[in-house]
N, C-alpha and C positions, 0 to 999 in steps of 0.2 A: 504494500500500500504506500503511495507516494506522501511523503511528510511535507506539512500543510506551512508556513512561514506567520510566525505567531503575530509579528510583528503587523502583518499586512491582516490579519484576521482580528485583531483589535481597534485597526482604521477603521475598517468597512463596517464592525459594529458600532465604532463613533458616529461615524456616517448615518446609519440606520438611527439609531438613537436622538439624534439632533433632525431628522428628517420627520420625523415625529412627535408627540406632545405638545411643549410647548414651542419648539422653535427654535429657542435662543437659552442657554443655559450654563451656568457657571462650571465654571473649572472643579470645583466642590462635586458639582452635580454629576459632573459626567463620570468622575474616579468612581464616587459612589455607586453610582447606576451599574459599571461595570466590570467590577468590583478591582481595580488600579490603583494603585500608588500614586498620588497627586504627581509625583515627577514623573510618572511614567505619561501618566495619561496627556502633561503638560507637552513633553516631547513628541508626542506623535500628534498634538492638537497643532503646535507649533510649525509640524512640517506638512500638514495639510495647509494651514493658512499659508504656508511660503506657494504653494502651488496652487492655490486657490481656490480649494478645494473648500473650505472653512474660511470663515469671516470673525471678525474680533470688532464687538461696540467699541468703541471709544468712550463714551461712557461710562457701561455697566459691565465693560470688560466682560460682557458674558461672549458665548461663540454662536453663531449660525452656520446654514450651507453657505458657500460661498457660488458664485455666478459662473467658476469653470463647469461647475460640474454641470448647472442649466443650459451651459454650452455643450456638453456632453452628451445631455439629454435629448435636446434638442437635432442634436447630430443624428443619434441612434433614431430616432420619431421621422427624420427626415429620409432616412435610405428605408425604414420599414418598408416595405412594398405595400402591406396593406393597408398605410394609413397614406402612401401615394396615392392610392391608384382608389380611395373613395374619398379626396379632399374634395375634387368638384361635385361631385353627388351630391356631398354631404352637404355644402353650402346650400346644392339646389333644395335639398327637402330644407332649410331651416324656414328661406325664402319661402315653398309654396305652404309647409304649414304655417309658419308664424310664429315655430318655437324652437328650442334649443334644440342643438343635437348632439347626440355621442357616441362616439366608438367605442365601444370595449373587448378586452382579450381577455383567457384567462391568465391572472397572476397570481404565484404564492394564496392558492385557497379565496382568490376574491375576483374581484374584475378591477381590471389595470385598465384609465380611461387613456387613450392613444391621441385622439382629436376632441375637440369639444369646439361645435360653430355657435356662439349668441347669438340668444330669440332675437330679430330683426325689429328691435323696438329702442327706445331710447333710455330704457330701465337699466340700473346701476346690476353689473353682473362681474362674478366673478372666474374665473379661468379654470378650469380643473382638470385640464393636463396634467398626468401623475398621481390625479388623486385614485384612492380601493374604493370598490362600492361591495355592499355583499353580497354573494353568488344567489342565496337562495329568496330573497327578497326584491331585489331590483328586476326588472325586465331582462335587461342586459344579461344578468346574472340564468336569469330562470333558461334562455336561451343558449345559452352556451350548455348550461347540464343537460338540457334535452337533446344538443347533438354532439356534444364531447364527452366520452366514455370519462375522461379524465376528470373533467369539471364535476359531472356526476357521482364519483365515487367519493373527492374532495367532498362536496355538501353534505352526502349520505351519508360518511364517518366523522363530521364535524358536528358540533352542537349548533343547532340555528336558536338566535337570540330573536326575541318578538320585540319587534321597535316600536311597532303602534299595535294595535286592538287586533289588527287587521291583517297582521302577518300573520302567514303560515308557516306554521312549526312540525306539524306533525308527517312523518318521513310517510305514511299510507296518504294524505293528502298530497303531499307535496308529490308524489309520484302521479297524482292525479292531473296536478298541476302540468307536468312536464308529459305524459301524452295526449292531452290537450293539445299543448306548445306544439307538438309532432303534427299533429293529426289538422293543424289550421294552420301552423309553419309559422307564428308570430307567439308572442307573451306581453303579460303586460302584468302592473304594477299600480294598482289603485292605493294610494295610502298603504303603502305595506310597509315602505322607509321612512317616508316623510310626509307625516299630516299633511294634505291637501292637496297634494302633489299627485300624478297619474300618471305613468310612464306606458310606451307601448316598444318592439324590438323587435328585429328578424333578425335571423341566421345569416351569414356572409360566410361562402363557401370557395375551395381555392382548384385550381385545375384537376387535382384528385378527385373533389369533391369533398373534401374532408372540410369540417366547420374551421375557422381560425379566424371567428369574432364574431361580435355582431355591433349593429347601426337601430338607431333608437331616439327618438325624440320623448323630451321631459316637459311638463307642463303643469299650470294649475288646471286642478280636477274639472272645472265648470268651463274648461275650455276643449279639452281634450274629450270628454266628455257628454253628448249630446244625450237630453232625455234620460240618461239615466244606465245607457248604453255609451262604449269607449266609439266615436266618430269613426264611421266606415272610411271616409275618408282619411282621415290619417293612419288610419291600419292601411290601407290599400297604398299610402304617400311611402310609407317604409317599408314595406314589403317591396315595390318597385323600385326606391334607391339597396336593398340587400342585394337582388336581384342584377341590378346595375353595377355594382363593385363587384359580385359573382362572375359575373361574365369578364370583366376587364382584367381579371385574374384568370380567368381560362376556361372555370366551370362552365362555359356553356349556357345554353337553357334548362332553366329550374321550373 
């Protein structure tokens, strides 16, 4: 078995560590978190900021990510083929529904969002590239277990936490939920993450045909929502951009 370089596995959990919570956190905080010697932890904090990897307040001397690595990110998001090759889709459903969009894949147990297009409105919004949603509550999420064996086993051996009233926790439902998904090739997401909120999501399939994401618009419920039913037309707006990055990836006709 190849030996692991302790040095550089202590970074990447500084990394993770500051990439979550609250953000920005004292030299104190981080030895502690991970269980280091203030010098140690200073030294390796020290040679991320030289490469920019980490940021240091001036003020409250605590540390942050630093902007190489969002260049990094950014790098990686940019050669992704699949979040190429559904940028213009994706704009065009934000245009013809009226609301947000997003991409997700599956990551580490969750959905990893790749692109995010803002609702074409003048409302204060925020970016969420990078941000996890959860597999078995989001739309995005619910899709991807219905056609990734992988995403699927992930949900089914993990505990699903209920966020609102509305979530579904139980693994005899929640299978219920996902050959539904099969069986009408979309998912959705009524208040199941976020009171008032209504998500809908398709499958985005690659020249194998094998799944590798999916594409989804988020909304408030009274919009997404007609009568009491989720708007045929926006189920049919994302099903045809899935469809649409499908094919420019090679799958063909779905």
């Amino acid at each position: 078995m190849a030996r692991t370089i302790q040095s550089l596995e202590r970074a990447a959990a500084m990394l993770r560590l500051l990439a979550g919570g609250e953000r920005r956190l004292g030299l104190s905080d981080v030895a502690s978190a991970l269980g280091l010697a203030k010098g140690t932890a200073h030294g390796i904090l020290r040679t991320l900021q030289q490469e920019g990897f980490v940021e240091q307040d001036p003020a409250s001397g605590r540390y942050q990510l630093g902007a190489e690595l969002l260049r990094l990110g950014n790098s990686y998001l940019d050669v992704h083929e699949l979040r190429a090759r559904a940028l213009v889709w994706a704009d065009d459903l934000a245009r013809s529904s009226g609301e947000s969009v997003y991409l997700g894949v599956l990551h580490q147990q969750g959905v990893l969002i790749i692109h995010h297009v803002f609702r074409p409105d003048d409302s204060r919004q925020v970016l969420e590239v990078g941000a996890m949603q959860p597999l078995h509550s989001t739309a995005l999420g619910k899709v991807l277990c219905a056609y990734d064996p992988v995403a699927h086993s992930e949900v089914t051996e993990a505990e699903r936490e209920a966020f609102t009233p509305h979530t579904v926790t139980g693994l005899g439902d929640f299978e219920e939920i996902l050959d539904l998904t099969r069986a009408r090739g979309w998912a959705a997401d009524v208040e199941e993450t976020w009171e008032g909120v209504a998500s809908v999501a398709a499958p985005i399939h690659d020249r194998r045909r094998m799944p590798v994401g999916a594409v989804g618009i988020t909304g408030a419920v009274e919009r997404v929502r007609e009568g009491g039913e989720l708007s045929a037309q926006l189920v049919a707006a994302v099903r045809d951009c899935a469809r649409a990055v499908s094919r420019d990836l090679g799958a063909g006709r779905f």
